[in-house]
C-alpha positions in Angstrom: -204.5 -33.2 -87.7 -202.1 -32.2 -86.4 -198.4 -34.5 -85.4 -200.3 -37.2 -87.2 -198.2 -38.6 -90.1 -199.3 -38.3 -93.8 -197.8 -41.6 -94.4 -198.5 -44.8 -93.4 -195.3 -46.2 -91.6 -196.7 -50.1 -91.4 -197.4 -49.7 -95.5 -194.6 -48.2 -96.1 -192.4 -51.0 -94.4 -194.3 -53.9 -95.6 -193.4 -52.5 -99.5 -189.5 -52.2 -98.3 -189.1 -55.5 -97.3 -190.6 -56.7 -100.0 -188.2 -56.0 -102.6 -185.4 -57.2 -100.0 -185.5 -60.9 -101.2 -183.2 -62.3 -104.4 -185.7 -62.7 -107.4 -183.4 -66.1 -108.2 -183.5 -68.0 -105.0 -185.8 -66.2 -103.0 -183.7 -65.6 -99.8 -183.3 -62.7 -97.7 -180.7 -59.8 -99.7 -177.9 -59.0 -97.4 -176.9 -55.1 -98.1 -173.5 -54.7 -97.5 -170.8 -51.4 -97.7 -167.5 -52.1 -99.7 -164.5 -50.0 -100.2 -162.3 -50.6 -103.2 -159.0 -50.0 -102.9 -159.0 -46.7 -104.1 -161.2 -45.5 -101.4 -164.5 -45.4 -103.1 -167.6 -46.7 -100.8 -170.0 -49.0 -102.8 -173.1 -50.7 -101.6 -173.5 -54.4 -102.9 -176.3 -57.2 -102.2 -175.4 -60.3 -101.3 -177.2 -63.3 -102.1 -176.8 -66.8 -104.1 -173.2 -65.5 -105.6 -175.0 -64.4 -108.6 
């Protein structure tokens, strides 16, 4: 067994994009980095401007 991966890399994909679409409208989430002005680094998802 061995260099074979425990995981499974196709299953574990499939359950990451599912939670990547907006439980209102149902499109795609665009993750995206912002920086406030006091320098601190946030991630926020964009979607329907909700």
């Amino acid at each position: 067994m061995a260099g074979k991966s425990k995981t499974d890399v196709a299953a574990r994909a499939g359950s990451k994009n599912l939670g990547r679409n907006c439980s209102l409208c149902g499109n795609k989430v665009e993750v995206v980095m912002s920086v406030s002005s006091t320098g601190k680094k946030s991630m926020r998802r964009l979607c329907c401007e909700s």
